[in-house]
Structure formats: structure tokens, C-alpha cells
C-alpha positions as CSV (number, residue, x, y, z in Angstrom):
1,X,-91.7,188.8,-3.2
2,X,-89.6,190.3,-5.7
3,X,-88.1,193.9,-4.5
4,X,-89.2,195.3,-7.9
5,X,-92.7,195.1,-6.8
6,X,-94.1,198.2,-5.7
7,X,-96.0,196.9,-2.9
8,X,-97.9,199.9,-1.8
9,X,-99.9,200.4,-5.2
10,X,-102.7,198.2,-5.4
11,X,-104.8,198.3,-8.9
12,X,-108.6,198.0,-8.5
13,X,-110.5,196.4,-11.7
14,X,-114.2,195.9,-12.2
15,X,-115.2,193.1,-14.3
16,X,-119.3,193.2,-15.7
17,X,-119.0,189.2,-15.6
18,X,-119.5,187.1,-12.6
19,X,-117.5,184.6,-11.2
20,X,-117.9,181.4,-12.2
21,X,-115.1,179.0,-10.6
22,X,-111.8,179.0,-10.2
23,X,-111.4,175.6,-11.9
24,X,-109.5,175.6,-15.4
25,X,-111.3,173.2,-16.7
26,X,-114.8,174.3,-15.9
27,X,-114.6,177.6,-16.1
28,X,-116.3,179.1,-19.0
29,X,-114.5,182.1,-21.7
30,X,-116.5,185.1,-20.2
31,X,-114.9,185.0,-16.9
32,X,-111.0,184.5,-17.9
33,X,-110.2,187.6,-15.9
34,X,-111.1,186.1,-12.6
35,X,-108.1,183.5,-13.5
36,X,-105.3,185.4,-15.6
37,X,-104.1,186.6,-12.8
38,X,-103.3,182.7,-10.9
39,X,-102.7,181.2,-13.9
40,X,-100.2,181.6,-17.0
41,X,-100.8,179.9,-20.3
42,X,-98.8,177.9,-22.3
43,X,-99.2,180.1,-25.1
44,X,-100.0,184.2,-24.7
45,X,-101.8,186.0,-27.3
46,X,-100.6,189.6,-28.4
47,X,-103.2,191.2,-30.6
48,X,-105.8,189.8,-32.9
49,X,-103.5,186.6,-34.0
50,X,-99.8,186.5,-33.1
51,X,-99.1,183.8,-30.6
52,X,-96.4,183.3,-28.6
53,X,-94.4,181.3,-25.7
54,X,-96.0,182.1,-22.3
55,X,-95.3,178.5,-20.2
56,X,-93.3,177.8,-23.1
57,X,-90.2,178.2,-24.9
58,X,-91.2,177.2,-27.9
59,X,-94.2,175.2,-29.5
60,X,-94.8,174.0,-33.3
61,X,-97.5,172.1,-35.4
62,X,-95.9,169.4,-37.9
63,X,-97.0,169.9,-41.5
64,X,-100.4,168.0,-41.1
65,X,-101.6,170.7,-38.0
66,X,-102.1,167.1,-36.1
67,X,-98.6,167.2,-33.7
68,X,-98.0,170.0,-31.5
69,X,-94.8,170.2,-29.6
70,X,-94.0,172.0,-26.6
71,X,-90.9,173.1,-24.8
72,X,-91.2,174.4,-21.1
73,X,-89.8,177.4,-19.6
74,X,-86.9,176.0,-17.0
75,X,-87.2,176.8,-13.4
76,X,-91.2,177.4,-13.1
77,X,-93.3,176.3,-10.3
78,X,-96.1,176.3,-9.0
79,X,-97.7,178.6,-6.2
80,X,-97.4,175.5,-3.7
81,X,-93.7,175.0,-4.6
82,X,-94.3,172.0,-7.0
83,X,-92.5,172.3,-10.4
84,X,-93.5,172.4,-13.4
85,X,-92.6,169.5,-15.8
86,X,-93.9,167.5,-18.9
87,X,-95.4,165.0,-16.1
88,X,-97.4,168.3,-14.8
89,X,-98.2,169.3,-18.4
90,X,-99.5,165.8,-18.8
91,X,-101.4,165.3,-15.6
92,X,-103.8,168.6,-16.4
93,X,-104.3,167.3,-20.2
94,X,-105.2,163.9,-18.7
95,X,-107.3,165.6,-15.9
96,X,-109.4,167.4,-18.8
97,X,-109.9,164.5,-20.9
98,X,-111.9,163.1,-17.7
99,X,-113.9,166.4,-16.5
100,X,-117.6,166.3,-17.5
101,X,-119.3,169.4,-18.6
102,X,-116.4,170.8,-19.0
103,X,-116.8,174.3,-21.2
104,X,-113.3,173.1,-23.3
105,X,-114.2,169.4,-23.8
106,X,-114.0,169.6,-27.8
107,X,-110.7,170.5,-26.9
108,X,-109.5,167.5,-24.8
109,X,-111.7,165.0,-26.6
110,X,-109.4,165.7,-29.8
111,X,-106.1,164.6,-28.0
112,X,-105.3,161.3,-29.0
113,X,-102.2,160.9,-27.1
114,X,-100.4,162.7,-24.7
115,X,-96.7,161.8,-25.0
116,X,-93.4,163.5,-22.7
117,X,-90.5,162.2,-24.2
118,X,-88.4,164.9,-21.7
119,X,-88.8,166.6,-18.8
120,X,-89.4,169.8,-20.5
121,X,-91.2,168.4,-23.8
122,X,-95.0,167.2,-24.4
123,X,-95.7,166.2,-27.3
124,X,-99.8,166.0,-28.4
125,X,-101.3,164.0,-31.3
126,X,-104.4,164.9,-32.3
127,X,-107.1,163.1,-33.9
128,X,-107.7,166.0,-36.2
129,X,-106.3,168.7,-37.3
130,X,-106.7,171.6,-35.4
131,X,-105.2,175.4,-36.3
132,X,-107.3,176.8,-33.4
133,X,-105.3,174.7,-30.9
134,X,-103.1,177.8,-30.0
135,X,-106.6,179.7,-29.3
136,X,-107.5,177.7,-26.9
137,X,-104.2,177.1,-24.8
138,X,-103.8,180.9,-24.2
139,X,-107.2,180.3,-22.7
140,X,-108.4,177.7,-20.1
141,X,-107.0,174.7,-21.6
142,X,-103.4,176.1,-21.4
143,X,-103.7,177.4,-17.7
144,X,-102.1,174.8,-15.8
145,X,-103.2,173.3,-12.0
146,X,-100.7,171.7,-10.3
147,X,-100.9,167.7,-10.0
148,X,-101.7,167.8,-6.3
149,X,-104.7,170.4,-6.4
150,X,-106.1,168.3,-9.5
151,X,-107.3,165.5,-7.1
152,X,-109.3,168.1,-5.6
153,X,-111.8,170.2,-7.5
154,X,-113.9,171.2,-4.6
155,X,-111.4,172.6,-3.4
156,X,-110.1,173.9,-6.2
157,X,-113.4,175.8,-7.5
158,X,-112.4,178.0,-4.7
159,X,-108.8,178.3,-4.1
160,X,-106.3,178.4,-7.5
161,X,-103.0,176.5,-7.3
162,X,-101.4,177.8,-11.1
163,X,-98.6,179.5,-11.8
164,X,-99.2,183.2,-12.3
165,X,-97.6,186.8,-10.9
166,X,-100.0,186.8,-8.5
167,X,-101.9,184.1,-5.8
168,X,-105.1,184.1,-4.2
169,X,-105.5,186.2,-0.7
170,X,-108.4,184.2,0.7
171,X,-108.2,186.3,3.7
172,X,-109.5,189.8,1.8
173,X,-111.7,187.4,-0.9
174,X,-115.2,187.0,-0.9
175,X,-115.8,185.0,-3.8
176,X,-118.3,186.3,-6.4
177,X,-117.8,189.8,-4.8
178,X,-114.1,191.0,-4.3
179,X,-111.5,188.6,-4.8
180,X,-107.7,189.9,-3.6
181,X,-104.4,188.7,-5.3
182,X,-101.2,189.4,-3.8
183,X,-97.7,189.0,-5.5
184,X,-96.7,185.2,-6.1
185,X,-93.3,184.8,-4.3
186,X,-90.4,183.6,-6.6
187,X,-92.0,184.2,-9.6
188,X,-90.6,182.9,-13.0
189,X,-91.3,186.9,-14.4
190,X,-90.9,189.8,-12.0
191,X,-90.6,191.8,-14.2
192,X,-94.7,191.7,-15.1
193,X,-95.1,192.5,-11.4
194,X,-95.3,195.9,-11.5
195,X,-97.8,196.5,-8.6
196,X,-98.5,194.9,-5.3
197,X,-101.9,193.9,-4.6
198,X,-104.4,193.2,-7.4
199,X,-108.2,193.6,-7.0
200,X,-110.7,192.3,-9.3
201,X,-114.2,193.4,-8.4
202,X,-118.0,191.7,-9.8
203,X,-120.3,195.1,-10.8
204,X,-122.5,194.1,-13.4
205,X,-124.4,197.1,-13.6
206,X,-122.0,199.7,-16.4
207,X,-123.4,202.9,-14.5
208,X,-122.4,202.0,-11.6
209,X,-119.1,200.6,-12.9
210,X,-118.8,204.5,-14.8
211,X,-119.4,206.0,-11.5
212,X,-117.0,204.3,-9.5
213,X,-114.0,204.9,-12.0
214,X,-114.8,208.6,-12.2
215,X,-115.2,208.6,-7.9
216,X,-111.5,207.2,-8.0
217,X,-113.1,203.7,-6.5
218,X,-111.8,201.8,-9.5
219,X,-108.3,201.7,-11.7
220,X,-109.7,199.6,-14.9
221,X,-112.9,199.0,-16.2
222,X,-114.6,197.3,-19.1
223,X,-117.4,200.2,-20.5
């Protein structure tokens, strides 16, 4: 772990939604939080509309909104070491063409093609145009899983194998209740580490959730 990370400050945050899975590709919008912290996008949204690189260096639409290009970041890997390459990229698209019921599968079904004509570039053509492509890759559909966990979504539902600052403690989890992240060793961005352990707690009810912030129980909370 980075020495820049503070690792006796740990934030606590209460979300009002459940958890749902810890599967990209089934997961559904509401409970995004559960997975930001395991998983980077390929693109990050800052405000209301400005996009920008997240896995990324760069991305661009052609003229007809139909090919997106992306360049990847250089020295990124995954939480169990593998790296992250077009052939990654690729895999997950693939991977999410094939998943039924999945909550994104407008999204997948409008990829025509998936093409990597570098290690660092993807290129996807579209059937259609699509200007809300960028919306949803800084959502589920950009978080990417590497290859070797995508051959196993059982296992996957439960334990998260992205790229992100932080990794799943399974040891301090109970899923659907508390679920622990600690600091993601070698990092691609320490410098959004800014605090050791992150905990991300389920309390539906918004008086309880009041309570607990104002008793010092909580850090963050939606209310």
C-alpha cells in the first residue's frame, strides 16, 4: 500500500439502497456505490455532463456518433495482478454481449464489433448511433472484471476482481450488511487514496441513518 495512505482513518458511509451483486454486468444503477470503490470506469463523470478519461487516456466518437475509440492508461492492473489491456477491454464487452438479464443489455446489444488494433486501443462500432455511450461507461458497462474472474460469476456476485483504490476485505464483509474495503496495493492513483479502510453500510431506514451520523457512527450519508 502506498505510504500516502493514512491507514488509521477509516471513513464510514451509509447507503439507503441494498446490495444487489457485485457483478458489473448485473448489477443494477441504484447500487453503483457498493462497486465504485473495486472498480474504475473507463470514463469518469465530473458534474452534470463533462466526461472525462478515468481507465483511459483518451476516448472519441467519429463524426457519425457510431465509432468510439479508446486509449488505455499504461501500467494498470488488476487487483489479482493481471493487466489491463485492449484484450481485457474486449473480453468484458464480449462477456456483456452474452449475460442474460443483464440491467445494461441495450448497451451491449448495440456493439457491432469489438475491434483492438493495439494493446492499449479498442475500438467499438456501433450499430447506431449512440451520444449516451459515455453515460453508461462511467457506469457498469465501463467497470472492468478481469478475464479470469469473468469465467466465474458465482463467484464473482460476491467477491470483485476490478481495478479500483480499494479491494474487498471479505474477512470484515457481511454482504448485504457491512461490506469492508481496504487500500488496493500498487494502485495506478495513490493519490485518490486518501484514507485507509473504507466502510460502506446498508440502512434503509433515513432516521436511523440521521441518528447515526449525528452519534458519530457514520462519516457520509445520503439524507
Amino acid at each position: 500500500v502506498s505510504e500516502a495512505v493514512p491507514q488509521e482513518r477509516t471513513v464510514t458511509v451509509a447507503s439507503p439502497v441494498g446490495f444487489s451483486t457485485f457483478d458489473p454486468f448485473l448489477a443494477p444503477a441504484p447500487s453503483i456505490d457498493y462497486l465504485r470503490p473495486v472498480y474504475d470506469s473507463l470514463v469518469i463523470k465530473r458534474g452534470l455532463d463533462r466526461y472525462e478519461p478515468g481507465l483511459t487516456q483518451s476516448f472519441s466518437f467519429d463524426e457519425s456518433m457510431k465509432i468510439f475509440r479508446l486509449k488505455l492508461r499504461d501500467g494498470v492492473y488488476f487487483s489479482d495482478g493481471v493487466p489491463l489491456n485492449a484484450q481485457a477491454v474486449k473480453a468484458n464487452f464480449e462477456h456483456g454481449r452474452g449475460v442474460k438479464r443483464s440491467s445494461w443489455a441495450s448497451v451491449y446489444a448495440n456493439i457491432e464489433t469489438i475491434e483492438t488494433p493495439a494493446a492499449d486501443e479498442v475500438i467499438l462500432r456501433l450499430k447506431s448511433p449512440d451520444p449516451t455511450l459515455l453515460e453508461s461507461l462511467q457506469a457498469m458497462p465501463g467497470m472492468m472484471v478481469s478475464p479470469a474472474a469473468l469465467v466465474n460469476p458465482a463467484s464473482l456476485a460476491v467477491y470483485p476482481v476490478g481495478v479500483g483504490p480499494w479491494k474487498l476485505d471479505p474477512d470484515h464483509t457481511i454482504i448485504g450488511e457491512r461490506h469492508t474495503y481496504i487500500p488496493a496495493q500498487n494502485y495506478w492513483d495513490s493519490s485518490v487514496q486518501q484514507f485507509g479502510n473504507y466502510v460502506l453500510l446498508h440502512i434503509s431506514d433515513a432516521a436511523a441513518r440521521v441518528n447515526a451520523l449525528r452519534n458519530g457512527q457514520l462519516d457520509i450519508t445520503p439524507i
